[in-house]
VEXLUM-482587 format. One record per residue (C-alpha): residue number from 1; x, y, z. Coordinates in pm, 1 decimal. Example, Ala and Ser with C-alpha at 12.3 -4.5 7.8 and 13.67 -1.06 7.14 Angstrom:
<rs>
R, i, x, y, z
R, 1, 1230.0, -450.0, 780.0 $
R, 2, 1367.0, -106.0, 714.0 $
</rs>
This chain:
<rs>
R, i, x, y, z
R, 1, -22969.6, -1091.3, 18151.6 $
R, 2, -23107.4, -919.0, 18473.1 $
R, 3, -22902.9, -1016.4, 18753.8 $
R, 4, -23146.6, -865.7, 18979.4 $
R, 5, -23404.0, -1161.7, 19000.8 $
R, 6, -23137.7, -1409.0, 19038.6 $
R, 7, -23047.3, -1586.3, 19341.8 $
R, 8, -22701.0, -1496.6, 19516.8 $
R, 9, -22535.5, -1854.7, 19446.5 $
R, 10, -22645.6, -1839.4, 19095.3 $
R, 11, -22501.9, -1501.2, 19002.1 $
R, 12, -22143.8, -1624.5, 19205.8 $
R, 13, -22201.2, -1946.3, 18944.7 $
R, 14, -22242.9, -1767.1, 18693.7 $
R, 15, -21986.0, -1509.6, 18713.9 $
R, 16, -21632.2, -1756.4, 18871.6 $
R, 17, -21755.9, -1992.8, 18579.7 $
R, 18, -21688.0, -1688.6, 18356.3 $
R, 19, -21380.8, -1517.4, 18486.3 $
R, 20, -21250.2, -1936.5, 18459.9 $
R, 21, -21314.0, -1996.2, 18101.5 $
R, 22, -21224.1, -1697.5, 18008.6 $
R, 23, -20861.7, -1781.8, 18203.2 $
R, 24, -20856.7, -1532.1, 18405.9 $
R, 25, -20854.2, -1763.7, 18738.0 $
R, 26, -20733.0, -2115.3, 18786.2 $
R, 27, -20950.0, -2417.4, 18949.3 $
R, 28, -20870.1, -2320.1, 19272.5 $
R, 29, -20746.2, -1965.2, 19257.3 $
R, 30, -21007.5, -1694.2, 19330.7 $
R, 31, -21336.9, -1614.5, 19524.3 $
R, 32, -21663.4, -1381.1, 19493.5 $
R, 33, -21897.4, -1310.7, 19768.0 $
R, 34, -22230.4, -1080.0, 19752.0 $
R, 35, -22417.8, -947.6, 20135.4 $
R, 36, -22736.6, -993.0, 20087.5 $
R, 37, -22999.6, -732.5, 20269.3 $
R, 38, -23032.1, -979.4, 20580.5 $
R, 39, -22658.8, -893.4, 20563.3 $
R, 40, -22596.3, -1294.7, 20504.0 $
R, 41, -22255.9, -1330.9, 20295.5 $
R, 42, -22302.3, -1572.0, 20018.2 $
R, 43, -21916.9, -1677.9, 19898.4 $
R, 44, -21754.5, -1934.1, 19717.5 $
R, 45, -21623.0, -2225.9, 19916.6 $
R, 46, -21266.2, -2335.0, 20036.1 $
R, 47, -21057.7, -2589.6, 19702.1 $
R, 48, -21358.8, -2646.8, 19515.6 $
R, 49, -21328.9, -2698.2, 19164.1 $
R, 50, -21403.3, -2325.2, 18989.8 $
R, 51, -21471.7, -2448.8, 18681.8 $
R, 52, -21703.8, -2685.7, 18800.1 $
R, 53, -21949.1, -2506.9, 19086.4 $
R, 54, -22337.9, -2530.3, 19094.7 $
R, 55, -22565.1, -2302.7, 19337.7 $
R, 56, -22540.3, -2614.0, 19590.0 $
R, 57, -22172.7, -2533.0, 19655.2 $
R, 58, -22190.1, -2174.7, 19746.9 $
R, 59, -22201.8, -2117.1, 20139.2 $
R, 60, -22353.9, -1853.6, 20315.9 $
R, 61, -22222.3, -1715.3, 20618.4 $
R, 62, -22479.9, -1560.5, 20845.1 $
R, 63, -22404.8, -1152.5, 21029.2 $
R, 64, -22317.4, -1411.5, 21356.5 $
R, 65, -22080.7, -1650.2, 21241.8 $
R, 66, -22285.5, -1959.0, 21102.8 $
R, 67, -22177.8, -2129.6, 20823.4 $
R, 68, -22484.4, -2320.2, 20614.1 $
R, 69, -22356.2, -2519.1, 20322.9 $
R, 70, -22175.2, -2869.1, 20234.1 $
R, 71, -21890.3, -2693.8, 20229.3 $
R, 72, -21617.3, -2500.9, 20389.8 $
R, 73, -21663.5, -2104.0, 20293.7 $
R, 74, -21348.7, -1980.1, 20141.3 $
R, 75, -21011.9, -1872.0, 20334.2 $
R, 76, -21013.0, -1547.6, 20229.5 $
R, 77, -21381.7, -1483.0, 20403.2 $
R, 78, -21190.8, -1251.7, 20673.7 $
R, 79, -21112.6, -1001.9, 20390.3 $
R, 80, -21470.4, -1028.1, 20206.8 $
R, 81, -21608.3, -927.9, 20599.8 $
R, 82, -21377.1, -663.2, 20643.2 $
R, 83, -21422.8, -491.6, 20256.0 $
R, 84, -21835.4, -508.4, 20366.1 $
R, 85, -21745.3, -258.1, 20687.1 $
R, 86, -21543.5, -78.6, 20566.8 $
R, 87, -21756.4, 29.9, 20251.7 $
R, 88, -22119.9, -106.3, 20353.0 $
R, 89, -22249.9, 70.9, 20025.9 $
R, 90, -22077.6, -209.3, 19837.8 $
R, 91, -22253.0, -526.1, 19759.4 $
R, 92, -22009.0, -765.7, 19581.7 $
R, 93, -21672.3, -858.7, 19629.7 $
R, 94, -21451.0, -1032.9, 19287.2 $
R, 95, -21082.0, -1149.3, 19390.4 $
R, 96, -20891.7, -1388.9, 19116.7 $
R, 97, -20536.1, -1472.7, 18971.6 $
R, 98, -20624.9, -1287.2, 18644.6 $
R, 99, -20239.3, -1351.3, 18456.5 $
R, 100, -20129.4, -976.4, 18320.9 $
R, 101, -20293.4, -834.2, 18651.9 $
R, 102, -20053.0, -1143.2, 18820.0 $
R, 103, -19752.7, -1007.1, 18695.5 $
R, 104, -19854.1, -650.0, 18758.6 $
R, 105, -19865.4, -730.5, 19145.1 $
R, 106, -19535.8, -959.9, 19101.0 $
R, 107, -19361.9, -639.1, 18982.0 $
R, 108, -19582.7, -429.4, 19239.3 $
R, 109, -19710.1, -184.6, 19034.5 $
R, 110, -20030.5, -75.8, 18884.6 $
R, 111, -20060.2, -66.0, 18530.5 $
R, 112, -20137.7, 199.7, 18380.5 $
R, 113, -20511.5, 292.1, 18336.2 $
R, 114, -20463.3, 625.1, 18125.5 $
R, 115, -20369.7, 446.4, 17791.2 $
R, 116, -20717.9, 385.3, 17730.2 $
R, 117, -21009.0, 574.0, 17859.8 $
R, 118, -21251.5, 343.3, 17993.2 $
R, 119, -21033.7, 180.0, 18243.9 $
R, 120, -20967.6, 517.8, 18421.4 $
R, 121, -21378.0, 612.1, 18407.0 $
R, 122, -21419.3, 242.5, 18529.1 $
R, 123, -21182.8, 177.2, 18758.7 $
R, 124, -21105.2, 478.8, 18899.9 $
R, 125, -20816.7, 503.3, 19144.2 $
R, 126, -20638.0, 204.3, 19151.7 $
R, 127, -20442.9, 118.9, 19493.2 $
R, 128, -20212.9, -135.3, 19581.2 $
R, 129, -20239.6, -350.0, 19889.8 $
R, 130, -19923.9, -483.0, 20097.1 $
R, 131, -19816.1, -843.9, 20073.2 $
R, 132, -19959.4, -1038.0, 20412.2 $
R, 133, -20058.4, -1429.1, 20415.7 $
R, 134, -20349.8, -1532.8, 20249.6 $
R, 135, -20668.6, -1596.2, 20478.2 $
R, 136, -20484.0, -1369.3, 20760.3 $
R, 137, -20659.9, -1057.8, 20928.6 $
R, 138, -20331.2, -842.0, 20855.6 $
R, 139, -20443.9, -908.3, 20493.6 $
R, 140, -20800.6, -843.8, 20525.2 $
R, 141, -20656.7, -539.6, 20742.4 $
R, 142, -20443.2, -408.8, 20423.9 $
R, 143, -20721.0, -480.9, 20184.3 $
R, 144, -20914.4, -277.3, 20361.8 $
R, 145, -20724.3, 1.3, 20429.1 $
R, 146, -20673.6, 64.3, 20080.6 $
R, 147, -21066.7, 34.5, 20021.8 $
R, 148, -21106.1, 281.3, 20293.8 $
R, 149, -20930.5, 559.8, 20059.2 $
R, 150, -21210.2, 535.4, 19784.0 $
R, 151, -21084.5, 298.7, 19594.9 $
R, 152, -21279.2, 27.6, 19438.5 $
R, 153, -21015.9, -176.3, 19300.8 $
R, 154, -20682.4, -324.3, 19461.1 $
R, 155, -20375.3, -497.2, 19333.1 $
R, 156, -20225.4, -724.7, 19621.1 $
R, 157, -19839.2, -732.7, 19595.4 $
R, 158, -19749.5, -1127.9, 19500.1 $
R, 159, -20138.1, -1228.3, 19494.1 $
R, 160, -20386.2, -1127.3, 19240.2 $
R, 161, -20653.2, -808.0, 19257.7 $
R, 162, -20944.2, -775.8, 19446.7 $
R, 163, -21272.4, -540.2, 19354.0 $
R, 164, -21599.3, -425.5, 19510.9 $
R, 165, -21903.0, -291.2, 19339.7 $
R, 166, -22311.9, -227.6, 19377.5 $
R, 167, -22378.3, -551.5, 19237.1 $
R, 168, -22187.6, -863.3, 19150.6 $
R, 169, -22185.3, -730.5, 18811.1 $
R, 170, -22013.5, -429.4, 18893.6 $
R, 171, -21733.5, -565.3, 19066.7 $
R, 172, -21665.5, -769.2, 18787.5 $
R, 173, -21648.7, -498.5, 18507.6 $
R, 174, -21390.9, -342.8, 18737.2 $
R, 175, -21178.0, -663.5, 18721.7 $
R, 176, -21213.8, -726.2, 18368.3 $
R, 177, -21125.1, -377.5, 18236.8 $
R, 178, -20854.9, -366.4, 18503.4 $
R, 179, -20723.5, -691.8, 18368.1 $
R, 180, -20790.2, -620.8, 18015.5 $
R, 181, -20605.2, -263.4, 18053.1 $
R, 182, -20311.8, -492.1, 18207.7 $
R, 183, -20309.6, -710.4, 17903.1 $
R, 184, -20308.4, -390.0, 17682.5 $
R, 185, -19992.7, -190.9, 17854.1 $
R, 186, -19803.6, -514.2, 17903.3 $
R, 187, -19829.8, -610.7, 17487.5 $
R, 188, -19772.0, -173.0, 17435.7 $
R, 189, -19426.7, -245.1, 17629.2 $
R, 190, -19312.8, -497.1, 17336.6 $
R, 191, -19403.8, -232.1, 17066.1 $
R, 192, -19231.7, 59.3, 17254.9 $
R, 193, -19305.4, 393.7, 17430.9 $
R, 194, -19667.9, 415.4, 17534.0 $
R, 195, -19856.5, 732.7, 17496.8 $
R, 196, -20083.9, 794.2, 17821.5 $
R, 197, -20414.1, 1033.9, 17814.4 $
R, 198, -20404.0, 1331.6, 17979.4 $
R, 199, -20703.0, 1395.0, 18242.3 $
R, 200, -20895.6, 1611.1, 17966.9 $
R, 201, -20845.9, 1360.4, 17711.6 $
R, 202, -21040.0, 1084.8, 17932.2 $
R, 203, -21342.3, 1364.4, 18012.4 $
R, 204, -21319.4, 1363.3, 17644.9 $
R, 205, -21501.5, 1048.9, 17636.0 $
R, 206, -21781.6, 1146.3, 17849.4 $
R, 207, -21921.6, 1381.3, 17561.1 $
R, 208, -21958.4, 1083.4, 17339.0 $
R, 209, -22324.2, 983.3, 17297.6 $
R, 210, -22495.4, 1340.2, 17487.6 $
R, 211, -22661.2, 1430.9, 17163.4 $
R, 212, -23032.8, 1331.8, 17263.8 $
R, 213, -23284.9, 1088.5, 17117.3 $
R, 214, -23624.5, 1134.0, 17096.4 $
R, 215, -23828.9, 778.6, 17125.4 $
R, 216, -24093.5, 575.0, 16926.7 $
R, 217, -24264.9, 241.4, 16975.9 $
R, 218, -24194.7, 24.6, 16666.8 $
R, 219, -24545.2, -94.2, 16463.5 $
R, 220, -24401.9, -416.8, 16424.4 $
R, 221, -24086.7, -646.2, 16383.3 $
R, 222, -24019.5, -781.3, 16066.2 $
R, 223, -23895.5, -1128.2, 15962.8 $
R, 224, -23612.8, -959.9, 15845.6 $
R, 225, -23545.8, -732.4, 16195.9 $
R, 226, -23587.8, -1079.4, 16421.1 $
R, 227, -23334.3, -1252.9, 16129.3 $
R, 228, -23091.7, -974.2, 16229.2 $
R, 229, -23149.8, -931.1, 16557.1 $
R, 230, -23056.1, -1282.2, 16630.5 $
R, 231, -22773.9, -1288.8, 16370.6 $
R, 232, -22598.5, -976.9, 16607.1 $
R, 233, -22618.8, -1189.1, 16929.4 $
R, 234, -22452.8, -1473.6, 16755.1 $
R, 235, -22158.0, -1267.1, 16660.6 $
R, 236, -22147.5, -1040.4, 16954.9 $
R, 237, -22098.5, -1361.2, 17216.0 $
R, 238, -21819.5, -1484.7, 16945.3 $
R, 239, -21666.2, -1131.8, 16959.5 $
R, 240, -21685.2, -1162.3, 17354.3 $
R, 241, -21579.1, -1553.2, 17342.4 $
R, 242, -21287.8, -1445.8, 17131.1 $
R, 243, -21174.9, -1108.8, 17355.2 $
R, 244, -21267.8, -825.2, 17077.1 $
R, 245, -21533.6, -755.9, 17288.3 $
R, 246, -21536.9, -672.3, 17692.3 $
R, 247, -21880.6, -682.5, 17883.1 $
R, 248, -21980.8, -380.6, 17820.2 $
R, 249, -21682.3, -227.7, 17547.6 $
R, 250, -21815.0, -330.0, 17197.0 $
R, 251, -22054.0, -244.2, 16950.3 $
R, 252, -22207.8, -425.7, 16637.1 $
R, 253, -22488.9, -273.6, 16449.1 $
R, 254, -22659.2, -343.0, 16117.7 $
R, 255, -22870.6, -165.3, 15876.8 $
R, 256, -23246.7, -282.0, 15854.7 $
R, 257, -23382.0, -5.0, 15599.7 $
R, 258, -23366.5, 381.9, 15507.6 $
R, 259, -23212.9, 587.2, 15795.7 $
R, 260, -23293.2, 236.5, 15990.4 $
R, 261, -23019.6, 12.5, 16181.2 $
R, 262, -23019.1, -238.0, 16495.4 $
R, 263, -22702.7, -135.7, 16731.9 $
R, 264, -22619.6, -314.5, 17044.8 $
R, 265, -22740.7, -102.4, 17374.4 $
R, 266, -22511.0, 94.2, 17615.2 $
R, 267, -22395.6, -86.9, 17963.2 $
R, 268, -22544.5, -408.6, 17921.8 $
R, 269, -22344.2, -689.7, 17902.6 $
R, 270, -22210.6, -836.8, 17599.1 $
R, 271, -22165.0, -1214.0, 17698.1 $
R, 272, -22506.5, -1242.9, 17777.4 $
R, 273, -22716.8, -1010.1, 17509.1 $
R, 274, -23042.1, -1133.1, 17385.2 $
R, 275, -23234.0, -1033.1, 17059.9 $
R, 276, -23480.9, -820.5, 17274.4 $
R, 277, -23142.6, -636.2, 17409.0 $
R, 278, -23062.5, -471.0, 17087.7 $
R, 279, -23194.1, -130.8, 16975.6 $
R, 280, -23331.5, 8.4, 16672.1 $
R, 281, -23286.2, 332.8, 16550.7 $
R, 282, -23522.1, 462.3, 16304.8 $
R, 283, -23442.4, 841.6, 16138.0 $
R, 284, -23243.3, 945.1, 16468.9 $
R, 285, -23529.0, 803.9, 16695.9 $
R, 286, -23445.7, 555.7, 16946.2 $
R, 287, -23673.1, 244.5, 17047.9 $
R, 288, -23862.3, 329.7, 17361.8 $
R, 289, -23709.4, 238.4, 17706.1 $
R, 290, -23376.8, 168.1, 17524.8 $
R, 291, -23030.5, 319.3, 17503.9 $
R, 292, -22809.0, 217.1, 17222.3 $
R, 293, -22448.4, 263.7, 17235.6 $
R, 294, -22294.4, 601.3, 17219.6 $
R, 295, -22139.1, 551.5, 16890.4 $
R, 296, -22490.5, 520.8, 16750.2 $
R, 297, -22479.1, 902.1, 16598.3 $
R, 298, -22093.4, 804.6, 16412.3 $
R, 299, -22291.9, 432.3, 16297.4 $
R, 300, -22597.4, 647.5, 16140.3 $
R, 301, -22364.0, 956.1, 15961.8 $
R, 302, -22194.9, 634.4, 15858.3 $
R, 303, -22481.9, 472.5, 15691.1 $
R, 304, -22582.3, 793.5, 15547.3 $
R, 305, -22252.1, 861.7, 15363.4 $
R, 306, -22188.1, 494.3, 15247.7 $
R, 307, -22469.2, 275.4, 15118.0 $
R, 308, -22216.5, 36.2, 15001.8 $
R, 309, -22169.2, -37.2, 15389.6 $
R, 310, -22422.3, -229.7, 15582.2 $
R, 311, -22282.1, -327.9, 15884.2 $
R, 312, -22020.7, -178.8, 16146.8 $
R, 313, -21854.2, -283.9, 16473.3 $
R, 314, -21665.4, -115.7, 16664.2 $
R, 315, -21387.8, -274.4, 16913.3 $
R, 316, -21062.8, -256.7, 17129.1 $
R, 317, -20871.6, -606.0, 17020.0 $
R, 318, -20571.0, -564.0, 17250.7 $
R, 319, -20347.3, -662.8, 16971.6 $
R, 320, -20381.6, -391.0, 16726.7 $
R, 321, -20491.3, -106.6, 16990.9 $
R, 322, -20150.6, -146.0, 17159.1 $
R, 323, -19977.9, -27.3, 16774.5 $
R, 324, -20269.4, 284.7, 16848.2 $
R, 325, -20145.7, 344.9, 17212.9 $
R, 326, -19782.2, 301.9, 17081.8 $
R, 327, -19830.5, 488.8, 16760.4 $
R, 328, -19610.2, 193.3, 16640.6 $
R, 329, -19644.7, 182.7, 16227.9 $
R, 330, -19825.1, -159.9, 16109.6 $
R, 331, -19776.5, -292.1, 15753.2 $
R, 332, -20043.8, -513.7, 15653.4 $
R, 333, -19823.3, -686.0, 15401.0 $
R, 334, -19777.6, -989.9, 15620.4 $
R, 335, -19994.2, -1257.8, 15443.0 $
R, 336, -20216.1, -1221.8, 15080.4 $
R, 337, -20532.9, -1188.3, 15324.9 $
R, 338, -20391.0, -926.5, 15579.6 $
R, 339, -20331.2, -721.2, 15259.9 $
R, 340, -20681.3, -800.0, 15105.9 $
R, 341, -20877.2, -721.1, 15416.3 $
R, 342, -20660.5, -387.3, 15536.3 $
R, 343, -20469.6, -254.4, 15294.4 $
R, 344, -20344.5, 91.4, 15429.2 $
R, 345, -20436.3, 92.0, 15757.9 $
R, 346, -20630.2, 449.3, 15827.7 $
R, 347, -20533.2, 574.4, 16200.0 $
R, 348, -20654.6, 873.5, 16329.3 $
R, 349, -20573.1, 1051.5, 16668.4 $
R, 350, -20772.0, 989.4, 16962.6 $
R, 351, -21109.8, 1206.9, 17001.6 $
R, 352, -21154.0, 1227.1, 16647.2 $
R, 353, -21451.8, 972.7, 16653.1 $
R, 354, -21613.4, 1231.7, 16920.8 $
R, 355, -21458.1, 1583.1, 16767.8 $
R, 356, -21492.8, 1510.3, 16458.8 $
R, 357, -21703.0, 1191.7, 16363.7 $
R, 358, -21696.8, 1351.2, 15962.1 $
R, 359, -21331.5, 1293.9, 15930.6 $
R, 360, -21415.0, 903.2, 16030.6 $
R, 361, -21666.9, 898.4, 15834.7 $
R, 362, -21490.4, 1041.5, 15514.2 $
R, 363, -21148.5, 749.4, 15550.0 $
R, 364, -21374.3, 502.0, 15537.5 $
R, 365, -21433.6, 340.5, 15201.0 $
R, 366, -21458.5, 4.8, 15060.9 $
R, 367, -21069.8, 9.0, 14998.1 $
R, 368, -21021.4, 128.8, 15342.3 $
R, 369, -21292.4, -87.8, 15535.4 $
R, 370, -21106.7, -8.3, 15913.3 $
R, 371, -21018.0, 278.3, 16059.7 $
R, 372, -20752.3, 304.9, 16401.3 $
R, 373, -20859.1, 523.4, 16643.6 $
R, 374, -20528.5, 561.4, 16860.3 $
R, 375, -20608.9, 481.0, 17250.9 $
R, 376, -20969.0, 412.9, 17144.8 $
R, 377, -21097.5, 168.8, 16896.1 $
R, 378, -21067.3, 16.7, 16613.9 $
R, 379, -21415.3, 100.0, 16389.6 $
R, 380, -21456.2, -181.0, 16066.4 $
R, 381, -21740.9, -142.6, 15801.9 $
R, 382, -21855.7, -400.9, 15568.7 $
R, 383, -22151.8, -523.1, 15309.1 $
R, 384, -22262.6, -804.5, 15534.0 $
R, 385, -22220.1, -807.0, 15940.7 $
R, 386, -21961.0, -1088.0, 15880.3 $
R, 387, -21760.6, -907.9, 15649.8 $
R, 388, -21729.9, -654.8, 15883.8 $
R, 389, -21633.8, -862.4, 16184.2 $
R, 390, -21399.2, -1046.7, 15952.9 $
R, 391, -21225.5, -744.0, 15896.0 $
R, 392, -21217.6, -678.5, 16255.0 $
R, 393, -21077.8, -1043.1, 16292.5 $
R, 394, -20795.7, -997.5, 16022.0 $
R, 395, -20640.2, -669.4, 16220.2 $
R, 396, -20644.2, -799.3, 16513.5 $
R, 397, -20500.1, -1130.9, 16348.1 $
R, 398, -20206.3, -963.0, 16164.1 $
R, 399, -20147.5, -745.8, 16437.6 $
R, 400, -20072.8, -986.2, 16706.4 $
R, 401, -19843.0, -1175.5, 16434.1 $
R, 402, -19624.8, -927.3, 16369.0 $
R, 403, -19565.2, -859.1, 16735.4 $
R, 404, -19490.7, -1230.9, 16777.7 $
R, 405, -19293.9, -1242.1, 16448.7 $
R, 406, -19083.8, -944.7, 16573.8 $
R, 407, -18974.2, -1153.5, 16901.8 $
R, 408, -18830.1, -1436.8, 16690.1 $
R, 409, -18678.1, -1278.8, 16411.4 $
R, 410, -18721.0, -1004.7, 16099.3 $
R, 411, -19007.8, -1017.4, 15909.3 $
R, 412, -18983.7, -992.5, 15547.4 $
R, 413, -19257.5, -808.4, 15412.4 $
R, 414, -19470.8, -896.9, 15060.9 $
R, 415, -19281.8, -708.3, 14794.9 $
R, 416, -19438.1, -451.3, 14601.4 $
R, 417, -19433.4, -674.2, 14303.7 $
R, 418, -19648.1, -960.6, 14481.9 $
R, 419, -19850.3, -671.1, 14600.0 $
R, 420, -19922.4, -570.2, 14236.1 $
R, 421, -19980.1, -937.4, 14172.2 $
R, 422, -20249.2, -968.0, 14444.2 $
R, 423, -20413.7, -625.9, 14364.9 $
R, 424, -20434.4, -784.8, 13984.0 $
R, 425, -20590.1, -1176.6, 14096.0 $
R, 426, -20832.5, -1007.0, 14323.1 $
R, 427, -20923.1, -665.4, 14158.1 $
R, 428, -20826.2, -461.5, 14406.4 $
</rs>
C-alpha cells in the first residue's frame, strides 16, 4: 500500500483504526494529524469514536485558524501546531495511550531501547516530556521542547507518547517499535536481569543485507509462484494480526525452485503486503525494482544446505525474545506439542545471524526446526510455510506459558520417561 496517493483523512483512518484494534489506544484516547503542503492540518476530531472514524470525520484546520469539518478538531491541536514549528521537516504527528508505553510514563522513565536493535536505529533518542494538562499550551510548550533536541519520539509523564515523522507512516513505526520495545523490557523484567547492546552491537545490524544483488526481469509467473505468492500474504497479515510480526520487523519466504525462493521485501509494511509486494530471488539475483529483506542471503545459504526445508520466517514474538534478551533457560517440556515442535531449543548469541550466518545455518535441522538469536530473532524452518509458522507459533506459545505459569506457581516439567514415551508414539 502506497500511502502517497491517498488522501490525508484516509491515511489518519486508516492508521487510528489500526493502532485501536491492535489495542494500543482506547475509543477516545489518542490523535494523529498530517500538514499538508498548503500547510492545512488534517487531525482527528475531539470524543469521537476511534474505532469507528470514516474520512468525513477528520477536520482540517487551515495555517489561519479555520476549522472545516462536522466536527470539533481534537484538544490536543495546540501541541500538533507547535511539533509542526518547531520541526517543519516533519509531516505527521501519532499520540495514543499505547498500555506498556502507559506504564512507562506512569513510572517516568523510558524503556529501554538497547535490548533490541531496531528500536534504537528506529527510534533514536527517546526524551521524556513533563507532566502539564492535556490540551494546554504549557504542554504543547514541553512537547516541543523536547522535539526541539532531535528527538522524534516523546514519552509524556502520566499521559501516553507522542511521535513525528516524514509521513504518517513514519511516525507510526516510531510508536509501534517504541511500544513494542516497551512490551519486550517490561515481560524481560519478570524473567530477570536484562542484557542491553552496546553502541557497536546495534551498528552491528546495519551490515546485515550490504552484500549486493544484481537484478533480472522474471519471463513469467507461474501458477505455482502466484499460488505462493498469495499463500505468504495470508500468513504474513496473520503473523502481523497475531503480534509475531511488526510493520516492517518480519520475514516469511518460500522456496519456488532450484536456487529460487519468494521473501517478503525490506521496509514495506507488513499489515498491508500484497502478492505484487513480495520478491523473488532467483540464483542470488533479485527481481528488478525490488528489495527483499536483508536476511535474504541467511534464507538462500539456508535453502542450499537443507532441501528438506522449504520455507522460513523469521520473527521477534515478545514472549520468547525476552528469555533471548534475559538469557533466561527455556525447557520446552511444558506440553506433548511444545516438546514435538522445539525440542532443544538452539540459541545463539546476538550477531551470529550477520557474523556468522554458517553457524545458523549448520543448528538448524529437522530435529532442531528454530533457532534463538539472543536480542534478535527467533529464525523457524519447515517443509511447508505453515509448518514453519507453526513452529514459530508453538515458541512463542510455550514461552509466554511458562512465564505466566511461573507467576502462579512451580511448574512441573514432562519427565524424562514421558519424554521417551513421546519420542517413541511420534518417531522422534
Amino acid at each position: 500500500m502506497d500511502y502517497k496517493f491517498m488522501h490525508p483523512a484516509e491515511q489518519i483512518v486508516l492508521t487510528i483504526n489500526r493502532i485501536y484494534r491492535k489495542q494500543m489506544t482506547t475509543t477516545s484516547g489518542g490523535n494523529l494529524s498530517i500538514i499538508d503542503s498548503d500547510g492545512n492540518i488534517w487531525i482527528t476530531p475531539s470524543g469521537i469514536d476511534k474505532g469507528a472514524l470514516t474520512p468525513a470525520d477528520i477536520c482540517m484546520v487551515k495555517p489561519d485558524g479555520t476549522v472545516v469539518g462536522k466536527y470539533k478538531p481534537s484538544v490536543e491541536l495546540p501541541f500538533h501546531k507547535l511539533v509542526y514549528k518547531t520541526r517543519p521537516e516533519m509531516k505527521a504527528v501519532v499520540h495514543a495511550h499505547s498500555p506498556a508505553l502507559v506504564s512507562y510514563s506512569l513510572i517516568r522513565k523510558i524503556p529501554d531501547t538497547r535490548i533490541i536493535p531496531t528500536a534504537r536505529l528506529v527510534c533514536g533518542d527517546v526524551r521524556i516530556a513533563k507532566y502539564e494538562v492535556p490540551g494546554s499550551i504549557e504542554l504543547g510548550e514541553a512537547i516541543a521542547e523536547e522535539f526541539k533536541k532531535g528527538s522524534d519520539v516523546v514519552v509524556m509523564e502520566n499521559h501516553g507518547v507522542v511521535t513525528c515523522g516524514k509521513d504518517l507512516f513514519d511516525a507510526f513505526e516510531k510508536f509501534e517499535t517504541l511500544e513494542r520495545c516497551a512490551k519486550l523490557d517490561i515481560t524481560s523484567k519478570l524473567l530477570g536481569k536484562a542484557y542491553p547492546l552496546t553502541d557497536e552491537q546495534i551498528d552491528l545490524a546495519n551490515e546485515k543485507g550490504k552484500v549486493q544483488m544484481g537484478e533480472f526481469i522474471p519471463s513469467e509467473i507461474s501458477s505455482k509462484e502466484k499460488e505462493i505468492r498469495n499463500k505468504m500474504c495470508t500468513l504474513i497479515h496473520r503473523a502481523y494480526d497475531q503480534d509475531l510480526f511488526s510493520s516492517t520487523m518480519g520475514t516469511f519466504s518460500e522456496r519456488l525452485g532450484e536456487d529460487s525462493f519468494i521473501i517478503t521485501p525490506y521496509g514495506k509494511d507488513r499489515k498491508h503486503l500484497e502478492p505484487h509486494d513480495l520478491v523473488r530471488v532467483d540464483h542470488g539475483w533479485r527481481e528488478a525494482g525490488k528489495r527483499p529483506s536483508r536476511s535474504a542471503g541467511l534464507h538462500k545459504m539456508i535453502y542450499e544446505a537443507h532441501p528438506e526445508f522449504n520455507a522460513i520466517v523469521v520473527a521477534q514474538p515478545t514472549n520468547i525474545l525476552a528469555f533471548g534478551i534475559t538469557r533466561a533457560e527455556i525447557d520446552s517440556r511444558t506440553i506433548p506439542e511444545s516438546y514435538i515442535k522445539i525440542r532443544d531449543l538452539v540459541r545463539l548469541p546476538y550477531g551470529t545471524n550477520i557474523m556468522n550466518p554458517r553457524e545458523v545455518v549448520d543448528k538448524l535441522n529437522e530435529k532442531n526446526p528454530v533457532i534463538l538469536i539472543e536480542n534478535d530473532s527467533v529464525i523457524a524452518a519447515g517443509k511447508t510455510l505453515i509448518e514453519a509458522f507453526d513452529a514459530l507459533e508453538v515458541v512463542e506459545f510455550t514461552a509466554n506459558t511458562i512465564i505466566h505459569a511461573g507467576l502462579v506457581g512451580e511448574i512441573v516439567k514432562i519427565t524424562d520417561e514421558e519424554v521417551a514415551e513421546i519420542n517413541k508414539a511420534f518417531n522422534l
